[in-house]
C-alpha atoms as one frame of an Amber mdcrd trajectory, in Angstrom:
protein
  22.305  14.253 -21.224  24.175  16.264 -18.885  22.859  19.145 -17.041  24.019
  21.245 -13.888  23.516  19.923 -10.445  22.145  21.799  -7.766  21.822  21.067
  -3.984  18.523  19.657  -4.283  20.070  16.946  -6.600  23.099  15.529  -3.700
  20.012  15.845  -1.187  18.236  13.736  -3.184  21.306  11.145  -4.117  21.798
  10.416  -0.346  18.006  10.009   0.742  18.342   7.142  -2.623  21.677   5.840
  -1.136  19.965   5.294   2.488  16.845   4.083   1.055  18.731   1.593  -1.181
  21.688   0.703   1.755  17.912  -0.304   3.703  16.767  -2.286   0.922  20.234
  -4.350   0.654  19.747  -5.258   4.468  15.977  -5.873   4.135  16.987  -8.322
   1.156  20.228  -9.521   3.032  18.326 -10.740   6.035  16.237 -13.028   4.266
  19.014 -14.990   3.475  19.558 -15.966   7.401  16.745 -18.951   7.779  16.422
 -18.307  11.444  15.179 -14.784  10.516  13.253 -16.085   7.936  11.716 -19.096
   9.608  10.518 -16.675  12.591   9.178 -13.885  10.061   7.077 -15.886   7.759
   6.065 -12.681   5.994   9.827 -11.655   5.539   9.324 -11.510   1.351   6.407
 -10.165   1.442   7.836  -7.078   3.743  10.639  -6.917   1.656   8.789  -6.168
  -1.658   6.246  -3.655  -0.165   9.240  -1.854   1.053  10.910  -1.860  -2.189
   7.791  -1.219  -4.286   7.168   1.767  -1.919  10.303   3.694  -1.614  11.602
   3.288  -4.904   8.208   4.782  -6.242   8.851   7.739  -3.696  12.233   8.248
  -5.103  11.226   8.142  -8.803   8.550  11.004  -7.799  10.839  12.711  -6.076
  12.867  12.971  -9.196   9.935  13.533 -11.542   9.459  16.421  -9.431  12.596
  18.061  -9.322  12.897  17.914 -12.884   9.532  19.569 -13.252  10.415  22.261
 -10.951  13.484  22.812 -11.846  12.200  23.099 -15.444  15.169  20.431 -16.832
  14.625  18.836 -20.426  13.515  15.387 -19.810  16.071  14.037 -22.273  19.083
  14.427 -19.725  16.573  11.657 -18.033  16.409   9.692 -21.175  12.783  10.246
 -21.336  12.960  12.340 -23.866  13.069  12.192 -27.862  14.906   8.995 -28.396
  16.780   8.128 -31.287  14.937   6.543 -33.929  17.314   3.658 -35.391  18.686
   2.969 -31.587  15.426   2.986 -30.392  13.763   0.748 -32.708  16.845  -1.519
 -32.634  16.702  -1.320 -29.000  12.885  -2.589 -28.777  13.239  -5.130 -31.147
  16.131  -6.376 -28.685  13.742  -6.453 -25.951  10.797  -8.364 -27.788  13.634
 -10.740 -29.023  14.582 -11.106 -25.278  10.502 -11.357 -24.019   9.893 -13.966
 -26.949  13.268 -16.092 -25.962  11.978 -15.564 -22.276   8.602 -17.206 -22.798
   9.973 -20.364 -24.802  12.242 -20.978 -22.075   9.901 -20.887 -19.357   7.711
 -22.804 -21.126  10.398 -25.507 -22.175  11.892 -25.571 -18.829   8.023 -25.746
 -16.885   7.006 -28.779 -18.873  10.003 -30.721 -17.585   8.980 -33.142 -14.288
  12.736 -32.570 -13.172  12.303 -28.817 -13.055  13.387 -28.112  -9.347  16.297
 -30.132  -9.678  17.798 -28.681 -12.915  17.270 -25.337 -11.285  17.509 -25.433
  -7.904  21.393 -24.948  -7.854  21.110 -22.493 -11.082  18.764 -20.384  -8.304
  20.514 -21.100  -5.155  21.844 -17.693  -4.606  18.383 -15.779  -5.191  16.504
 -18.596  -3.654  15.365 -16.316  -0.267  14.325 -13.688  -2.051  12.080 -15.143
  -5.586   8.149 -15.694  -4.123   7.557 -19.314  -3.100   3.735 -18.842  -2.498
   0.992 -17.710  -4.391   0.779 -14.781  -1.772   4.598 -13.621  -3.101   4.336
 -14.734  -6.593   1.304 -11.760  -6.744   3.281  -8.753  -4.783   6.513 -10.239
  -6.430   5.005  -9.279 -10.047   4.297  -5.856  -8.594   8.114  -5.478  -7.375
   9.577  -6.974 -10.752   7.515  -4.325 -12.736   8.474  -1.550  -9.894  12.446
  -2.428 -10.007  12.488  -2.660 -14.029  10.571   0.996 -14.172  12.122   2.831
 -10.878  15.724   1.374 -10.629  16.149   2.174 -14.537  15.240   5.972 -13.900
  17.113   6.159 -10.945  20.321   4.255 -12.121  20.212   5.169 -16.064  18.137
   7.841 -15.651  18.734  10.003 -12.348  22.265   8.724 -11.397  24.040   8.299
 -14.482  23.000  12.134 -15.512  24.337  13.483 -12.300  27.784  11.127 -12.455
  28.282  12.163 -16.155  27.921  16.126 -15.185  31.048  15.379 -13.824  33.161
  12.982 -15.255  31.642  12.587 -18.940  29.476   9.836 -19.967  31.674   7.244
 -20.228  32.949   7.152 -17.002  29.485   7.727 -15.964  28.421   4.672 -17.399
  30.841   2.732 -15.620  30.252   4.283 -12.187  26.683   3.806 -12.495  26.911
   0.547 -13.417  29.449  -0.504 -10.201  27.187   1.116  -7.707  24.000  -0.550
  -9.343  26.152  -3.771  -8.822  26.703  -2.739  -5.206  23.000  -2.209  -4.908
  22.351  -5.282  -5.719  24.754  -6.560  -2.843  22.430  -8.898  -1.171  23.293
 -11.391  -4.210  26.888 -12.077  -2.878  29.895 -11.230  -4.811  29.234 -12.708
  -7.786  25.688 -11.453  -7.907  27.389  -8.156  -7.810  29.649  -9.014 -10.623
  26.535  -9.987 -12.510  24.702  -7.059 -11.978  27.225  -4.667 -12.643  27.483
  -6.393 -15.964  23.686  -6.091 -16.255  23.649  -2.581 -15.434  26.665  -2.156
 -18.050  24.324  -3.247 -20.983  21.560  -1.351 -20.048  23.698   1.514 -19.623
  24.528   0.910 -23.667  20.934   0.533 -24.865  19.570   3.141 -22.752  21.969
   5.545 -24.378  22.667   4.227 -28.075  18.757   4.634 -27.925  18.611   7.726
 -26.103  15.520   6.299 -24.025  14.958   4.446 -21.237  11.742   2.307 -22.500
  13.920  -0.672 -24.179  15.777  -1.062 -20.928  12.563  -0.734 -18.566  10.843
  -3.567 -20.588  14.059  -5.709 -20.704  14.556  -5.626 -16.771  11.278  -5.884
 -15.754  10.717  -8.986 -17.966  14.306 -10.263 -16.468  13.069  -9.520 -13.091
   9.723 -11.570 -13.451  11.176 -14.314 -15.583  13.423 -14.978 -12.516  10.523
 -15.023 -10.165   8.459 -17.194 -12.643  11.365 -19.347 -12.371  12.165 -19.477
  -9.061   8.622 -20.045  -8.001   8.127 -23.083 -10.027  11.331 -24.376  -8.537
  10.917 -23.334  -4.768   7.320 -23.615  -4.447   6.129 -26.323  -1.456   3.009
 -26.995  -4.040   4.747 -27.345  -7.043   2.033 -30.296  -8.346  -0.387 -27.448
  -8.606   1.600 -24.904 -10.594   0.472 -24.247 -13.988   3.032 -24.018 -16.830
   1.565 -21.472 -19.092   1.214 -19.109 -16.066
């Protein structure tokens, strides 16, 4: 999955670091509840930015790729690998299926915000808790699990592994997706980093980066399922099965 970096590529690595460095202080300042309480639209702001630029980005790449005429497999949107890839999917409909029963265990339970409010305390500025962010928050989840996969397992860890191998690759790409996800505090970034480490593995044991897209988008909006059941101020009205 390697290929040879040009100047278009590093041009295109530092527009993603400054969009993402943004995004971490866009996501960091809704953590401060004087900020927060004085932009009431804060999450809402924060998601359009997110669902914006990291569309941008993952044209950008689409583009270079097509342009520079590049097989689509150093992407991991190529052929995938047949055994890896089915094993890989049925990993990710285990995951969906596990997803679902827990939400639905956990929603029926009349102590829900209790049993999760210190389980979501770290994410708890940033998961929707109205209607209003629940809707653009589904958009973002689906945007991060298709766009940050590309751009971390896709985009990144092609351009790291030109240089170092794919191993080590792996393991940068994994840190710096960590990083990215520095608004979490430290052990958010610890978390992440060990997120991006698996999906790293599945991506490439199945040479394709479908199994991961579907795993971390359903991550992404079971967390926001989650959280809004637990943070929303009209929690009475919330269905279960939604």
């Amino acid at each position: 999955m390697t290929y040879v970096p040009a100047v278009p590529d590093v041009a295109l690595l530092c527009i993603m670091a400054i969009f993402m460095a943004i995004e971490v202080r866009v996501f960091g300042r809704l953590g401060r509840a004087a900020v927060r309480d004085a932009r009431p639209n804060a999450r809402m702001h924060a998601y359009a930015y997110l669902i914006a630029y990291q569309w941008a980005l993952v044209a950008s790449v689409v583009m270079l790729w097509y342009a520079a005429g590049r097989p689509w497999s150093t992407l991991l949107l190529g052929t995938p690998s047949r055994w890896g890839f089915a094993a890989a999917l049925i990993l990710a409909g285990a995951y969906i299926v596990l997803a679902v029963m827990q939400i639905r265990v956990l929603a029926s339970r009349p102590d829900l915000p209790e049993r999760l409010r210190a389980q979501f305390a770290e994410i708890e500025s940033i998961v929707p808790h109205t209607p209003r962010e629940r809707r653009l928050w589904t958009f973002a989840a689906i945007t991060a699990g298709c766009c940050e996969e590309v751009l971390f397992r896709g985009f990144l860890l092609a351009f790291v592994a030109s240089f170092t191998g794919l191993v080590t690759a792996v393991a940068i790409s994994s840190v710096l997706f960590g990083l990215f996800h520095a608004y979490y505090g430290w052990r958010g970034i610890l978390k992440t980093s060990a997120f991006g480490l698996v999906m790293a593995v599945i991506a490439v044991g199945s040479a394709s980066l479908i199994p991961v897209i579907i795993i971390h988008a359903a991550v992404d909006l079971a967390s926001g399922h989650l959280g809004y059941l637990t943070f929303s101020k009209d929690q009475v009205a919330v269905d279960p099965s939604m």
